[in-house]
N, C-alpha and C positions, 0 to 999 in steps of 0.2 A: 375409755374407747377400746374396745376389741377389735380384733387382728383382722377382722374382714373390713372395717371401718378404716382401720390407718391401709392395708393394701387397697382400697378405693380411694383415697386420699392420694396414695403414691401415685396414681395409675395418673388421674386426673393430675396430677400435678408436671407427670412427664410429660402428659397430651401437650398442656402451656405451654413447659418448655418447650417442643418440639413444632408446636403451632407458630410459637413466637420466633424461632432458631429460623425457620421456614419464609416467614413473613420478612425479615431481616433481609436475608439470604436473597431473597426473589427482589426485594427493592435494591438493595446493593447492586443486583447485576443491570435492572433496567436504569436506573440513575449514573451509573458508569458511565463517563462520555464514552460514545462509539466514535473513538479516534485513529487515522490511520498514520498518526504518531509516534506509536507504541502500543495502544490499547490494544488495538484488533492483531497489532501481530504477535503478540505473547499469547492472547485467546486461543488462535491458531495453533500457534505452535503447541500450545500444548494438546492439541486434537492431532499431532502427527501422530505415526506409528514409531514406537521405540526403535531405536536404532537406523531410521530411515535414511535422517538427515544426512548425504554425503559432503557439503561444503553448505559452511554456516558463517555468513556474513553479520559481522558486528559494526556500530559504529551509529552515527545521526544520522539523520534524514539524507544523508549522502548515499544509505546504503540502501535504503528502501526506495529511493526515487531512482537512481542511477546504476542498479544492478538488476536486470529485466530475467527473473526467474523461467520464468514461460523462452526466451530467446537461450538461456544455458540448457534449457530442454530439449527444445527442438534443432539447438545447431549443432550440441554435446555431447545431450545425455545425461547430464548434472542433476541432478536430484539435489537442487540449494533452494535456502530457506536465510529471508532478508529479517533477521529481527534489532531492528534499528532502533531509535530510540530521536524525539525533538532535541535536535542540538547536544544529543547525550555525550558528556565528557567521557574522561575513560575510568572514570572510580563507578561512574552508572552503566558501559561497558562491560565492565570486570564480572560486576553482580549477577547481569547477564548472564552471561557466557557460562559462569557457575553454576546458576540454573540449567541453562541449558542445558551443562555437561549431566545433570543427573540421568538424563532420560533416553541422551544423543550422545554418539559417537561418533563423530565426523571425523571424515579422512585430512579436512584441511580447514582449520577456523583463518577467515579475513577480517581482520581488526581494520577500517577506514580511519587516518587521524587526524584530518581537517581540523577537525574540533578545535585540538591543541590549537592550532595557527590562528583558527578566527575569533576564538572567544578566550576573555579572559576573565574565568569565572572562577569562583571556590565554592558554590552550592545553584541550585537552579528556582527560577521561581514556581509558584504553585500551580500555574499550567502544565509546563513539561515535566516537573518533577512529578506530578501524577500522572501525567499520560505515562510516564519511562515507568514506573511503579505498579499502582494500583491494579494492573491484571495481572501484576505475577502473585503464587500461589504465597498464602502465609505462611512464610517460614526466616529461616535464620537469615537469607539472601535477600527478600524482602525487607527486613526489618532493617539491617546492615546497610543496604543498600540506601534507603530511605532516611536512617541515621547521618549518614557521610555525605547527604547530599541536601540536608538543611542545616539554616542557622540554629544554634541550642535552641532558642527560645521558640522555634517552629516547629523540631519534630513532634513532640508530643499532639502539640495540632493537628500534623499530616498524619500522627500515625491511624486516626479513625477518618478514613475515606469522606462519612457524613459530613464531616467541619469543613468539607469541601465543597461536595457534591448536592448539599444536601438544597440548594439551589434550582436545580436543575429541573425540580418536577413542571417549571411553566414554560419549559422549553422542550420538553416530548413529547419526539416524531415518532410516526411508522417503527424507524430505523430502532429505534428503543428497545423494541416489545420483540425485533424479528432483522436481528443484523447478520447483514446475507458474510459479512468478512468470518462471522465466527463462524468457520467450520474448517475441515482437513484440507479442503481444496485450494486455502486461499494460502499463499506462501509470505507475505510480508511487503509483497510489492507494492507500489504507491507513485504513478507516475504522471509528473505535471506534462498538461497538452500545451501550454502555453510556447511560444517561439519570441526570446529576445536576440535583441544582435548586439550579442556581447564583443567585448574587445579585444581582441589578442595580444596577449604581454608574452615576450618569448624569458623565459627564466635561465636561460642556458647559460648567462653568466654568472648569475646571481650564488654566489659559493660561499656566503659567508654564513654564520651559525647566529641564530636568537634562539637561546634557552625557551622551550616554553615553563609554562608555573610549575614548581616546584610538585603541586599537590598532581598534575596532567602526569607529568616523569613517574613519579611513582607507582602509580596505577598502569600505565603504560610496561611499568617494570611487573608489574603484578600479573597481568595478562600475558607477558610472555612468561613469567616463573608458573605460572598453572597449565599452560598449555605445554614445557616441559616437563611440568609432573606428571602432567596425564600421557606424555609421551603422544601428542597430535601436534603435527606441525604448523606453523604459523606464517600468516601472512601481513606483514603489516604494508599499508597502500593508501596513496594517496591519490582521488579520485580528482578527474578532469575539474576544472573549475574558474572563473576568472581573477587568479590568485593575484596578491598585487607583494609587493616585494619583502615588504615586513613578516607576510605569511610565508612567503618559500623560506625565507632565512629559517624560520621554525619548525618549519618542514625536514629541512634540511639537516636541523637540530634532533628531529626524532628518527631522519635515516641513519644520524651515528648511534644513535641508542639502540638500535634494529642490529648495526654493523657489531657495536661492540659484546649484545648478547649474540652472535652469530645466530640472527631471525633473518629471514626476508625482506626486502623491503621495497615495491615498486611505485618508483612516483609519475605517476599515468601526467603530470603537466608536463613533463622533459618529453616526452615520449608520443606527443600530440600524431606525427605524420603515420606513426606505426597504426592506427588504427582510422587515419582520414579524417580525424576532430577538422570538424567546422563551426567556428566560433557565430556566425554570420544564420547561422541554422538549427544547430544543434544545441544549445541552451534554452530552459525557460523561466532560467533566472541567473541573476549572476553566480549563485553557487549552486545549482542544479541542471542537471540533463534534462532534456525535453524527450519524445518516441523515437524522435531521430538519433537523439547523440546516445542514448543508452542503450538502443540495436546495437551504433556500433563499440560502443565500451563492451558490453555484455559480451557480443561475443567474440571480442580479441580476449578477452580476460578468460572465459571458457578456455580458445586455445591454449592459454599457458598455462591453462590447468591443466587440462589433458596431457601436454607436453611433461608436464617435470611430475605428475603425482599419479599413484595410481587408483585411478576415479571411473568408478565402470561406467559404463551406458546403460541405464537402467529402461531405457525404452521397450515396450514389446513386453514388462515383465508387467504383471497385473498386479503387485503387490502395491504397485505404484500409479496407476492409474490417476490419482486424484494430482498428479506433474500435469497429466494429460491434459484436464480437465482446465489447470493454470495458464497452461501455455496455452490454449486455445482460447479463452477470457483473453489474454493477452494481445493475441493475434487480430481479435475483432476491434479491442482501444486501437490498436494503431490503427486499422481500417477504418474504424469510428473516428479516427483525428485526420484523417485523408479526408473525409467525405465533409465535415466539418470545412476544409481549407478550399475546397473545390469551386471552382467560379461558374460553372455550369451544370445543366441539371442534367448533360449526357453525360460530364465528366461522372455524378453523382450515380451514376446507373450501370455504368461502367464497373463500379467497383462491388456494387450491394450483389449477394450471390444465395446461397441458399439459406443465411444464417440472418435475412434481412428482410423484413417485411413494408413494401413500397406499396402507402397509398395517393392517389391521384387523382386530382381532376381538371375535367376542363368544359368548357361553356356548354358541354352535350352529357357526357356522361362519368359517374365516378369507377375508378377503377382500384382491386387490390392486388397486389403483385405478391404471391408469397413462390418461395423458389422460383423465383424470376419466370414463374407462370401465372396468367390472368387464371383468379381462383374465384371472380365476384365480381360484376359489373351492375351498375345500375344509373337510367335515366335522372340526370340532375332536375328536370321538370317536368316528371312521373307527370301524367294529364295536363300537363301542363301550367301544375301548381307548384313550385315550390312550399317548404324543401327538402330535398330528399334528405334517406336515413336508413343508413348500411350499419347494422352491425357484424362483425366477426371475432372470434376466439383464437386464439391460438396458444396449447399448451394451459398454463396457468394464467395467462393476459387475455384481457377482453379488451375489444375496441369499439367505440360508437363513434363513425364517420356520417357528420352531419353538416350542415349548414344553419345559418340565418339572418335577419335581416338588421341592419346597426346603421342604423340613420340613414339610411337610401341606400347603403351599400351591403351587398354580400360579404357574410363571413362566413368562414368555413376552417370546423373544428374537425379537431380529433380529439377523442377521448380517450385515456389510456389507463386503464383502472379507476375510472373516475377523475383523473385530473388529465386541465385540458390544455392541447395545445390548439394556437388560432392562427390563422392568417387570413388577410383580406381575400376575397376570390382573382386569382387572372392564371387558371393554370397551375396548378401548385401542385406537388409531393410533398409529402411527411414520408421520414423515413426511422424504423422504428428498428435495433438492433436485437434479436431473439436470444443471444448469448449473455450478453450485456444486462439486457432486460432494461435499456435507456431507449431513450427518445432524442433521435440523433441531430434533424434539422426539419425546418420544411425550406421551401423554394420555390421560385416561378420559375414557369419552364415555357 
């Protein structure tokens, strides 16, 4: 074989490689659940701009549902970033935070430590251990991570994503191929609309100590020994919740471990009246904040950021714009979870403004509202046949506003990229969110 033989050989044989490397790579990322558990916010995060980050919240789903990034924007200045983890202990924490520090320099890391209190675990099962996992980048933190948080006989399993995931091909969406969380804009947040009426336990006497697990302590020690190596200060906090007594005793237990490395430590359940917690409203679940309660968690906790550390107001600077972008997403959920609760279709009109496209009709004519101006009207019995058929665009959404006929009765759709919403006819709105890019409710009016 001559040398122009074996370098055709080489060339073509890299192509495979590099065909195959590709082929791998591109299925890996669409088979990835698109989780807002962990998944999507380590994606994220690692689309920030280096050094951005100024306050970097750690911890479980407490920290991603109950720290409203978009409300430390616009009431602060905060440029913070939730990268939270399902029920993540603090040895999957740690791992975290490790990562993170490669890239980020935060003026102030928030450790949340629930966890300790309500779970008593030594590894996590194959759901959360790969949502807290499988996006962060392959390296020693990964691998570590993912080590200390399976039984022996499982890492090897976990350590190839596929023995996992590899399921998942009968079950992708849209969201697969084109997930709108992976990008710089979206900060980690994740917040439930739901409203339970949870029950308020006053903790104020409750002073006694439960160790939590031996293996929590540790890592709990670990995060604050890396956050004085790197010399960034530390917050460790315990977030609003319907705690019951066995839990604050543990609580309680990790504010002396806080005391005795001399870290921080605020435990937001003693402290309910400082920032107006309504147990009755502001839950939407027993261990989670609803839009209501993490307004106002979010920004009492801002305040006492601003107070003791120094945390610029990064608003107005363009480096930062894609906060802008967060907080304003954010802005229109909660307006989108008002409009949702609303008993009426004035209450409903009242609120939608220029970020909200309101269609309507009624026994004469349908109508489209964009910026709360008539943009498109048309006769529901054009000659007097039905049925009519308005389409309009806006931006990258299209919409086909139609009717028809379903057993003697009118129905009357809306189309929204192809998928429909219906309602029986007497009057109705659809009300369509242009930030959000959901589809909010319809209604008879």
């Amino acid at each position: 074989m001559n040398n122009k033989t074996k370098l055709t050989n080489l060339i073509k044989g890299l192509i495979i490689v590099a065909v195959a490397i590709a082929i791998v790579s591109g299925l890996s990322y669409i088979l990835l659940l698109k989780s807002e558990d962990g998944i999507n916010q380590f994606q994220a995060f690692y689309k920030q701009p280096e050094n951005s980050i100024d306050v970097l919240f750690s911890g479980s789903s407490k920290v991603y549902c109950d720290i409203a990034t978009g409300v430390l924007w616009d009431n602060h200045g905060i440029a913070a970033f939730d990268l939270g983890g399902a029920e993540a202990p603090s040895w999957v924490s740690y791992y975290q935070i490790k990562e993170a520090l490669k890239t980020q320099r935060p003026k102030v890391i928030c450790y949340e430590v629930s966890v300790a209190a309500m779970y008593d675990m030594l590894t996590q099962a194959n759901n959360w251990a790969s949502d807290n996992n499988y996006a962060m980048r392959w390296d020693s933190n990964r691998i570590d991570q993912l080590r200390v948080n399976s039984e022996e006989n499982m890492f090897c399993e976990r350590l190839n994503p596929f023995n996992i995931m590899h399921g998942r091909y009968k079950d992708l969406k849209e969201n697969d191929f084109t997930n709108v969380r992976d990008s710089v804009n979206y900060k980690g947040f994740d917040p439930r609309e739901s409203t339970y009426e949870g029950e308020f336990t006053d903790m104020s006497d409750i002073t006694e100590r439960t160790p939590c697990t031996e293996k929590e302590e540790e890592y709990i020690r670990k995060i604050i020994e890396l956050s004085k190596n790197e010399n960034i200060p530390l917050i460790l906090f315990a977030s609003p919740y319907c705690v019951k007594e066995r839990e604050q005793e543990i609580i309680n237990y990790v504010g002396d471990i806080a005391e005795s490395e001399g870290v921080e430590f605020i435990d937001f359940n003693r402290i309910y009246n400082e920032f107006g917690m309504d147990f009755s409203t502001d839950m939407a679940d027993s261990g989670h904040l609803n839009h209501k309660g993490n307004y106002k968690f979010s920004d009492y906790f801002g305040s006492l950021l601003k107070a003791k550390y120094d945390i610029p107001d990064r608003r107005g600077d363009e480096k930062y714009v894609s906060w802008d972008v967060d907080a304003a997403y954010q802005r229109n959920e909660r307006i989108d979870q008002k409009i949702r609760e609303c008993e009426t279709a004035a209450d409903v009109l009242m609120l939608t403004d220029s970020n909200f496209l309101v269609f309507a009709i009624n026994e004469d004519k349908a109508v489209v509202f964009d910026n709360n101006v008539v943009v498109d009207t048309q006769m529901t019995n054009e000659n007097g046949e039905p049925p009519f058929r308005m389409v309009y665009e806006h931006g990258s959404d299209s919409f086909l506003f139609t009717e028809q006929n379903v057993k003697g009765n009118r129905m009357v759709s809306l189309f929204i990229n192809d998928t429909e919403y219906k309602d029986y006819f007497d009057s109705i709105i659809f009300v369509y969110d242009t930030v959000t890019h959901e589809f909010i409710r319809s209604m008879k009016f």
